[in-house]
C-alpha positions in Angstrom: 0.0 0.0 0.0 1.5 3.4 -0.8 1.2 6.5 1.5 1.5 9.7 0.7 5.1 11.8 0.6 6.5 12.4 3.7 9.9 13.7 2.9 11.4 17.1 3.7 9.8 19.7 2.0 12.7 22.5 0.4 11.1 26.4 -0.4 12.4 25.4 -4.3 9.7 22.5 -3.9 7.2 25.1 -3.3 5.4 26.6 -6.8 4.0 30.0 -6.7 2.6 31.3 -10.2 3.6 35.1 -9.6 1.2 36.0 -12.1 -1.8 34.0 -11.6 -5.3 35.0 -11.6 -5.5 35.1 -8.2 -2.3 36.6 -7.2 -3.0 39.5 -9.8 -6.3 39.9 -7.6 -4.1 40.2 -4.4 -1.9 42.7 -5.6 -4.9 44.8 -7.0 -7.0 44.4 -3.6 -4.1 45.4 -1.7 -4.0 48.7 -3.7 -7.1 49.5 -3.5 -6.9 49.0 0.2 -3.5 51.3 0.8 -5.3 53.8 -1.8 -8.3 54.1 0.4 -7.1 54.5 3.5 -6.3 58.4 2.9 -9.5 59.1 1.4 -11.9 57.6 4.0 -13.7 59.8 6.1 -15.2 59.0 9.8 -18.9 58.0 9.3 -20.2 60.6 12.0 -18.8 63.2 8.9 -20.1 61.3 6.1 -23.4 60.8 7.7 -23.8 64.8 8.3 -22.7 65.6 4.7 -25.2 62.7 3.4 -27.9 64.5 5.7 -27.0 67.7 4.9 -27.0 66.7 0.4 -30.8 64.8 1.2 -31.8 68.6 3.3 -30.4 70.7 0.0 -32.2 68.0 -2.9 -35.6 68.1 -0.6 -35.9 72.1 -0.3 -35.3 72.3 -4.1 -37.7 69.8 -4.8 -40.2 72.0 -2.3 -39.5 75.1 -4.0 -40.4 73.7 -7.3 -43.3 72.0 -6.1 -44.3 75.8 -4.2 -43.7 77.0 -7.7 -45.8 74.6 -9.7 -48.8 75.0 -7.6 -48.1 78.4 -7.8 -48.2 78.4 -11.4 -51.1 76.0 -11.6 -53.3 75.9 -9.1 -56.2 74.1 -10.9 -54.3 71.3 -11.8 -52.4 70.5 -8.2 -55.5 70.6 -6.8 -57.2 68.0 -8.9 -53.4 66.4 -9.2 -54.2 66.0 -5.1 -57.9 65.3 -5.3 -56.9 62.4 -7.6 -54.4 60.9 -5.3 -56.9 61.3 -1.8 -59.6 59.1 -3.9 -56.7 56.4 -5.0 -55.7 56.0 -1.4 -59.2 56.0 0.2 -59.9 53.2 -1.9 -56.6 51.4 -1.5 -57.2 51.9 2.3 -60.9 50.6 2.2 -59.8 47.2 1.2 
C-alpha cells in the first residue's frame, strides 16, 4: 500500500505562479486598500454631509413643487384630489 510523501519539504519544492489570476487579484485588492485609506472619512462626517446633500435635494424639490402650484393651481388641486380618492380606496380594502 502506498502512502502519501512524507519527505522534507525544500522552499524550491514550493510553486507560486507570480502572475496567476489570483495573485493579480491580491496585488490589486491590496492597492485598493492602501489607496483608500487616505480618502476615508469617519462615518459621523459622512453621515452629516449625506444628511445635509438629502436637506439641500428636498428644499429644491419643495421650492419647485411651491412654484408649480403656484403656477397651476387648478391642476395641483385635482393632481391631489386624484391621489386622496386612490388612497381611500386602497385603504378601504
Amino acid at each position: 500500500m502506498t502512502g502519501p510523501y512524507t519527505g522534507q519539504t525544500f522552499a524550491y519544492d514550493i510553486e507560486e505562479d507570480v502572475d496567476s489570476t489570483s495573485a493579480r487579484l491580491d496585488r490589486e485588492a491590496d492597492a485598493l486598500l492602501l489607496e483608500g485609506e487616505g480618502r476615508a472619512r469617519p462615518l459621523r462626517r459622512a453621515v452629516r454631509e449625506d444628511a445635509g446633500l438629502v436637506r439641500d435635494w428636498g428644499q429644491d424639490r419643495v421650492s419647485r413643487l411651491r412654484g408649480s402650484v403656484e403656477a397651476e393651481p387648478v391642476k395641483a388641486t385635482l393632481y391631489a384630489l386624484a391621489l386622496g380618492v386612490v388612497i381611500g380606496m386602497l385603504a378601504a380594502r
